[in-house]
C-alpha positions as CSV (number, residue, x, y, z in Angstrom):
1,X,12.1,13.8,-14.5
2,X,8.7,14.8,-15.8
3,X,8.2,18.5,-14.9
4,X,4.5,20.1,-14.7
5,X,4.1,24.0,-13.9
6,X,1.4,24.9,-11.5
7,X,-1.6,25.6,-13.2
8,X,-3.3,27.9,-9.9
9,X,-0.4,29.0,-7.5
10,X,-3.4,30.3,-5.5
11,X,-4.7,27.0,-5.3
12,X,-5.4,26.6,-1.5
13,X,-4.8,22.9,-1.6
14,X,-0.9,24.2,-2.3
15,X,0.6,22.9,1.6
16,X,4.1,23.7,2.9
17,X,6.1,20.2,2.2
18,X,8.6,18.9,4.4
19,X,11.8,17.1,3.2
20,X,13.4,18.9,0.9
21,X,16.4,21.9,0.7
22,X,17.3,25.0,-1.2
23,X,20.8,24.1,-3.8
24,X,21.0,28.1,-4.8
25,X,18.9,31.0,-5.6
26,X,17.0,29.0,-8.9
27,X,16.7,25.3,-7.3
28,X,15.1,22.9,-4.9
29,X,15.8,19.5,-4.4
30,X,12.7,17.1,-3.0
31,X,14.2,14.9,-0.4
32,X,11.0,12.8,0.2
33,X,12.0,10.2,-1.9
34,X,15.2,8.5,-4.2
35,X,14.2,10.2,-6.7
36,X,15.6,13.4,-5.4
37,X,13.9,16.0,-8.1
38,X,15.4,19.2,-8.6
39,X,13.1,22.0,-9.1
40,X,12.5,25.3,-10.5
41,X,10.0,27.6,-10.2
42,X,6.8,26.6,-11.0
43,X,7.9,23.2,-11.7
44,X,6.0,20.0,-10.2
45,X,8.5,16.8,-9.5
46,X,8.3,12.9,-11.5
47,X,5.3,12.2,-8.6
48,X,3.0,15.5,-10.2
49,X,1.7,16.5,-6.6
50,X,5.0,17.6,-5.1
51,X,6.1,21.7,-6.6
52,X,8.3,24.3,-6.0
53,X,5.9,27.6,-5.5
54,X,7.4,30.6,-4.2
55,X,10.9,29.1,-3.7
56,X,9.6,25.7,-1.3
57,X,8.7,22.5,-1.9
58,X,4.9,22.1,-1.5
59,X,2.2,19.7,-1.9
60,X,-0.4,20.4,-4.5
61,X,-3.0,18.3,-3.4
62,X,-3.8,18.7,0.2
63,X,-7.5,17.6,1.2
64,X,-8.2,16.5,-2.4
65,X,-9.1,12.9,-3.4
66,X,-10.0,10.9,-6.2
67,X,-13.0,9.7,-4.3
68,X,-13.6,7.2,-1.0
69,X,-15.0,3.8,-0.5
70,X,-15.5,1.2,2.4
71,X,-13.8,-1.6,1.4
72,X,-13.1,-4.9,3.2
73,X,-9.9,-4.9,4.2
74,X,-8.9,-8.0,2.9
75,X,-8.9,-6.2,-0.5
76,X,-6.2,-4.1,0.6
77,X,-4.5,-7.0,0.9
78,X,-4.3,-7.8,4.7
79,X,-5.4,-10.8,5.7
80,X,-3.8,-11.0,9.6
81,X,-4.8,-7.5,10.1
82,X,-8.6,-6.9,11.6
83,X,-10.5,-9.4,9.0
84,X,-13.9,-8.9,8.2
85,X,-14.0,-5.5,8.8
86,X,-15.1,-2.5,6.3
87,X,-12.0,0.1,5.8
88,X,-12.8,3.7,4.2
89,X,-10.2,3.8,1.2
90,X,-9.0,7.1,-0.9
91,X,-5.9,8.0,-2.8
92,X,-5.2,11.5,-4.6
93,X,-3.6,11.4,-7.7
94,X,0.3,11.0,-9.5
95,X,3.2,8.3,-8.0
96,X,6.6,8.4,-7.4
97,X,7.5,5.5,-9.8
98,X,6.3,5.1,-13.5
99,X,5.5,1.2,-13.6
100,X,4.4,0.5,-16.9
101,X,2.0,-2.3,-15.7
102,X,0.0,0.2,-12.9
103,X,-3.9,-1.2,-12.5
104,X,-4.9,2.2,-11.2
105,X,-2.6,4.1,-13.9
106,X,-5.8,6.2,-14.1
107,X,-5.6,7.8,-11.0
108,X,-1.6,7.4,-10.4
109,X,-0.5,8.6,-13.8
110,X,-2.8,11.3,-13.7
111,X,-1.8,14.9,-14.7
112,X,-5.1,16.5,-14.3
113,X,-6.3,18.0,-11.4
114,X,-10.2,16.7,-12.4
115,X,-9.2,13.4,-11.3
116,X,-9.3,15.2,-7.7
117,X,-12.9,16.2,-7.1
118,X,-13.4,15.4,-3.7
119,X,-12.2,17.9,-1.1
120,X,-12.0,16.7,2.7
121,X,-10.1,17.7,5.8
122,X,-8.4,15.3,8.3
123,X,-10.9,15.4,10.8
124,X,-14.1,15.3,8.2
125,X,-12.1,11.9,7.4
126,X,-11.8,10.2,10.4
127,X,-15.2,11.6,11.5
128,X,-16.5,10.2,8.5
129,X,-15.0,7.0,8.7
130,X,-16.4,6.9,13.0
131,X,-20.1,7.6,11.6
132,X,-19.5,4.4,8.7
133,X,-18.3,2.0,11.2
134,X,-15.0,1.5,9.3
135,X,-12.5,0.3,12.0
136,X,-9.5,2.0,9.8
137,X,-8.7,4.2,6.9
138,X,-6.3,3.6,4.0
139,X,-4.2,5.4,2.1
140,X,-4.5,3.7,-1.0
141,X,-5.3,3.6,-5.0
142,X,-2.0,5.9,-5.7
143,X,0.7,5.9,-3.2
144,X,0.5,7.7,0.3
145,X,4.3,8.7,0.6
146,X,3.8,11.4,-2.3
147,X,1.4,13.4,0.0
148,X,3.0,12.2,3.6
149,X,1.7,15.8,4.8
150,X,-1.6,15.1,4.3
151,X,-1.5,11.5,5.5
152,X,0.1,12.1,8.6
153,X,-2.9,14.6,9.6
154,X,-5.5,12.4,9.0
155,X,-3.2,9.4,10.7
156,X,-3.5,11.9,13.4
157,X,-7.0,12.6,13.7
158,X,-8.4,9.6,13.0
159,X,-6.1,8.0,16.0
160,X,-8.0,10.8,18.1
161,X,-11.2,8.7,17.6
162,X,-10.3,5.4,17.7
163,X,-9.7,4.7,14.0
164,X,-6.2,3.1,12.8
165,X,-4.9,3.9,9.7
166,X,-3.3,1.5,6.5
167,X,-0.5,2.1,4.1
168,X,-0.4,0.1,0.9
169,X,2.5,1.3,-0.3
170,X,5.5,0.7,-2.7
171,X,7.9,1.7,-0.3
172,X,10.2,4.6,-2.4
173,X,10.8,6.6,1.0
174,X,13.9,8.1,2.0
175,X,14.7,7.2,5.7
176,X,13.9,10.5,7.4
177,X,10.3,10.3,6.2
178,X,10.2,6.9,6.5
179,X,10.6,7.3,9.9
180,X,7.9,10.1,10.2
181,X,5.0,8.6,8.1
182,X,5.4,5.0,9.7
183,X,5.1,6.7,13.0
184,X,1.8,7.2,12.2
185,X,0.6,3.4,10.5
186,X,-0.8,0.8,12.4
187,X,-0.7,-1.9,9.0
188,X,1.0,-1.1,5.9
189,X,0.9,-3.6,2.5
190,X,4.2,-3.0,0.7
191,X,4.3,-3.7,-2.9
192,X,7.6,-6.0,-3.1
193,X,7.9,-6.0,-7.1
194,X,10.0,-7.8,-8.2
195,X,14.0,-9.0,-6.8
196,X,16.0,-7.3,-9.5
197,X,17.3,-3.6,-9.8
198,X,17.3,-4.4,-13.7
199,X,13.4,-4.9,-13.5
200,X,12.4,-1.5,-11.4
201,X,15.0,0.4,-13.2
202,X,13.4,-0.4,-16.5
203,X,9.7,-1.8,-15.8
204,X,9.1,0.5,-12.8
205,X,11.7,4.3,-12.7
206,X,12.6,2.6,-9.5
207,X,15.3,1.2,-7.4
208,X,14.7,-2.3,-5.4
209,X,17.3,-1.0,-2.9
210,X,15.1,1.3,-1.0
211,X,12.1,-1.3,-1.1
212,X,14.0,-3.5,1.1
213,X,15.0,-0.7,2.8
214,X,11.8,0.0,3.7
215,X,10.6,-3.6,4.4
216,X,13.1,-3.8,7.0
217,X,12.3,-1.3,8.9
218,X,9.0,-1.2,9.4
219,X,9.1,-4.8,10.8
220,X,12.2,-4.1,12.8
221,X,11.9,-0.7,14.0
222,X,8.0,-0.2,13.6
223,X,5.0,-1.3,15.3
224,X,3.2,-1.2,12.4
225,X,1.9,-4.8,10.8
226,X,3.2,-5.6,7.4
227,X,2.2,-7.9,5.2
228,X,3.9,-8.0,1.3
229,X,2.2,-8.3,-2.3
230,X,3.9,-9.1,-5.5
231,X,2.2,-8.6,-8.2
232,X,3.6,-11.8,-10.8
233,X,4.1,-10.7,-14.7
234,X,5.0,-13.3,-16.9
235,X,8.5,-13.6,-18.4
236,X,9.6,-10.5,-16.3
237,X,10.0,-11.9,-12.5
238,X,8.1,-15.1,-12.2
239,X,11.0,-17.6,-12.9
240,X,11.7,-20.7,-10.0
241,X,15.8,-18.5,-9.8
242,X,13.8,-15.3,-8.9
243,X,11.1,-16.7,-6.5
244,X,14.0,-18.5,-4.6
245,X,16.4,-15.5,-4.5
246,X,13.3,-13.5,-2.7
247,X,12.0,-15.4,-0.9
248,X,14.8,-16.4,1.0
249,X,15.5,-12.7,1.0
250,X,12.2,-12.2,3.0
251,X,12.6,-15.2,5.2
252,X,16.0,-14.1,6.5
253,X,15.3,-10.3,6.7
254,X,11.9,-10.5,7.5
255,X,11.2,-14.0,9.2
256,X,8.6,-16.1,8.5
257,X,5.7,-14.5,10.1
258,X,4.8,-11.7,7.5
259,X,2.0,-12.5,5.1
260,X,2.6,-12.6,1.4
261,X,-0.2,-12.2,-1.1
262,X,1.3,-13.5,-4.6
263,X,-1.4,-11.7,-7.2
264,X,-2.4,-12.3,-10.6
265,X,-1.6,-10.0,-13.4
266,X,-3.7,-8.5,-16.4
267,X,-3.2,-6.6,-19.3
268,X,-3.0,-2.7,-18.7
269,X,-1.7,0.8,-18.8
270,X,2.3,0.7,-21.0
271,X,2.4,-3.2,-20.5
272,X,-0.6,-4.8,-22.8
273,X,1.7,-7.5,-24.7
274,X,2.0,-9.6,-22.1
275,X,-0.8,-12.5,-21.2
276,X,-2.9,-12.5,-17.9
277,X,-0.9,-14.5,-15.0
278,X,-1.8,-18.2,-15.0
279,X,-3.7,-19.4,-11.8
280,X,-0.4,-22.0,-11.7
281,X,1.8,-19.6,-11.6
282,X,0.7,-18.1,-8.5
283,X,0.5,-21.9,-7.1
284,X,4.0,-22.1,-8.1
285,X,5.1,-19.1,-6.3
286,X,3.4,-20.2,-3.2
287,X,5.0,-23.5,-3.2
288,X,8.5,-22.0,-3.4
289,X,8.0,-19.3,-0.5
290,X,6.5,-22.3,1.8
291,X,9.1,-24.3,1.0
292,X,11.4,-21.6,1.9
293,X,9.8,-21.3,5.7
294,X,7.4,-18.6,5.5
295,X,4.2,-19.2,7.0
296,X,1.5,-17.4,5.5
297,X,1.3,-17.4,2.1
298,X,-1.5,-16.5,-0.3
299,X,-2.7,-16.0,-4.0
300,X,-4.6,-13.1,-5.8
301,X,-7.0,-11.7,-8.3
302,X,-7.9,-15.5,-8.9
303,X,-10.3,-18.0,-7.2
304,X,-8.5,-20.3,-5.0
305,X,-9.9,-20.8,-1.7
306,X,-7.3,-22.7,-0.8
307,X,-4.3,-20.3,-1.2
308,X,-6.6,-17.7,0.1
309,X,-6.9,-19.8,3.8
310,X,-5.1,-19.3,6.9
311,X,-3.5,-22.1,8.1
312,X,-1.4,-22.8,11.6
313,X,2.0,-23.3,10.4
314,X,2.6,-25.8,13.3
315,X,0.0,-28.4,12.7
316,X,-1.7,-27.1,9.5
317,X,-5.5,-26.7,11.0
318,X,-7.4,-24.3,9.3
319,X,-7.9,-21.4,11.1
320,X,-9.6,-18.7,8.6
321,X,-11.0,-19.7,5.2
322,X,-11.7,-17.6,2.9
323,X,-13.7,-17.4,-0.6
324,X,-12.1,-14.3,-2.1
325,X,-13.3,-11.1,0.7
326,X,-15.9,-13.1,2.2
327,X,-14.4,-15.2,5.5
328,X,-16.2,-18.9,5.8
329,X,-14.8,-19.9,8.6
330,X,-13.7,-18.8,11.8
331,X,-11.5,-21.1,14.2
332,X,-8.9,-18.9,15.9
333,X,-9.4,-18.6,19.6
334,X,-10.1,-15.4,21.6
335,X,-6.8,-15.1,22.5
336,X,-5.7,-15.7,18.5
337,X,-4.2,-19.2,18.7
338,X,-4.7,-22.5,17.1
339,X,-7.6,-24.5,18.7
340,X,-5.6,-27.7,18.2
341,X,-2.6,-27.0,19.0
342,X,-2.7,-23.8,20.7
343,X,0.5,-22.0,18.9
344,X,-0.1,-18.5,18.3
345,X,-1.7,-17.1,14.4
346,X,0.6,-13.9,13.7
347,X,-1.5,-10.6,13.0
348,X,-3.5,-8.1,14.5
349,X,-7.0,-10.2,15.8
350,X,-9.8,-9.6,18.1
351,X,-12.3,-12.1,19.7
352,X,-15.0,-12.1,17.0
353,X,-13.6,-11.7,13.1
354,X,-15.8,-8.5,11.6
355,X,-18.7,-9.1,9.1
356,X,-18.6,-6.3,6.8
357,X,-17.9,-8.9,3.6
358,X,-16.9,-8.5,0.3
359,X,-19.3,-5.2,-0.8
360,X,-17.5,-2.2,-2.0
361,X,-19.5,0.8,-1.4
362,X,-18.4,4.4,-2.6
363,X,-19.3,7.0,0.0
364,X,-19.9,11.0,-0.3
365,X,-18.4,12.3,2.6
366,X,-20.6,15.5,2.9
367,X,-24.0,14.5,3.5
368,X,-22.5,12.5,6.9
369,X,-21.6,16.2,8.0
């Protein structure tokens, strides 16, 4: 466990956690996730944002971000969820794992409070996001279970004006708060890393366990819309053995109607002596989960407009094609079928697909006040 002190116990960004209980007069033990850290103190948990100040667990960055942006939301990735349409996205800072190939290891692994210079409360959120057009708002770039708190309120307001809310997630929740911040979702991305314990124990300070956990409830006990990404490293889980193993994992526990985004990896953070992720690779991968019966399958971080198109599982018409975030084509019904053959598309759809595109465009919440 990686233990911080608090630099400014009067911070004002210091919130009242929930999930956690007292083991005697010295220690706390956080119960948000597997982790389970036990805290003095003074002393901030593996995640950085969760402490224990004045004998309770709190959460150290409450209204502070690392900054927003409309995004489309096929970048999140969700392709069955709303497409074409812009999504304000914001993070904080720290994570409950310590994978040693993180892309935003910036912002995740980050022990400074600097990194958070954008304060915001719940409703200057979802206000914000009602006066950009954004249709949702995701809690994104580090992961949303480490400030739950904070999520759930603006969940909250922004559900008071119309405005859903997105989880991209790895899915290291305990099922108490699992059951508390899913409540709140309407889509969530979960970051399905591998199918060995080996791999998050030693590439990740994870457990897989929990991940499927997770996986299995949302789309069984939830309302939310899930779609899955797995992020391919070569030599470390991209064999045919491991592909198989999962996805038949996902196509019995999951069923073939959940969208899965195979995407490509680069060189960064701890993990720099491995190569980029070859484009066939990715092909691979897709071959082997549609061979195994899912239906929606997809590639990432690589140009391939056909892995990157919707297609009716029945009869194989295209119904969405897409060029990276930009949608080409638009063939689903009103009703979101197949115009050939009429079977349903899985996914979250309205009449008219949004037009928001690929832009990214970072926003300053204030002058919309």
């Amino acid at each position: 466990m990686t233990k911080q002190t608090i630099r400014d116990p009067t911070d004002a960004s210091l919130y009242p956690g929930r999930y956690w209980h007292r083991l005697d007069a010295t220690w706390v033990q956080c119960d948000l996730c597997p982790r389970f850290c036990r805290l003095r103190e003074g002393q901030r948990g593996f995640c950085f944002v969760r402490a224990c100040h004045q004998g309770q667990v709190v959460l150290a960055t409450y209204g502070r971000s690392s900054g927003f942006c409309i995004d489309p939301i096929e970048k999140k990735p969700l392709y069955h969820f709303l497409p074409g349409t812009p999504v304000l996205s914001f993070g904080t800072a720290g994570c409950n794992l310590g994978c040693k190939f993180c892309q935003n290891w910036d912002i995740s692994k980050s022990r400074q409070q600097d990194k958070l210079p954008r304060q915001a409360t719940p409703e200057q959120i979802a206000r914000a996001a009602q006066s950009l057009g954004c249709r949702s708002v995701a809690f994104t770039y580090n992961d949303p279970v480490i400030f739950l708190e904070y999520a759930v309120d603006v969940a909250r307001a922004c559900h008071a004006r119309g405005i859903r809310t997105v989880a991209v997630t790895a899915g290291e929740i305990c099922p108490e708060p699992r059951e508390e911040f899913f409540a709140h979702m309407d889509a969530a991305n979960v970051d399905l890393k591998a199918f060995s314990e080996e791999f998050y124990r030693k590439i990740c300070s994870g457990h897989l366990q929990p991940v499927l956990e997770t996986l299995q409830y949302i789309k069984h006990h939830t309302k939310v819309w899930l779609e899955i990404t797995t992020l391919l490293i070569p030599g470390l889980n991209d064999s045919d053995a491991e592909l198989r193993r999962m996805a038949a994992w996902v196509r019995e526990h999951l069923g073939p109607e959940v969208p899965w985004h195979f995407t490509a990896f680069h060189p960064d953070w701890k993990l720099t002596d491995r190569p980029p992720t070859p484009p066939q690779t990715l092909r691979r991968a897709r071959r082997i989960a549609l061979e195994h019966g899912m239906h929606y399958v997809y590639t990432g971080n690589v140009h391939d407009v056909e892995a990157d198109t919707t297609y009716c599982h029945r009869c194989g018409e295209e119904l969405i094609v897409r060029d990276w975030f930009r949608l080409l084509r638009w063939k689903l019904t009103a009703q979101g079928t197949c115009p050939r053959c009429g079977s349903p598309c899985a996914g979250v759809f309205e009449s008219a697909p949004g037009c928001w595109g690929p832009r990214r465009q970072v926003v300053d919440l204030y002058p919309l006040e």
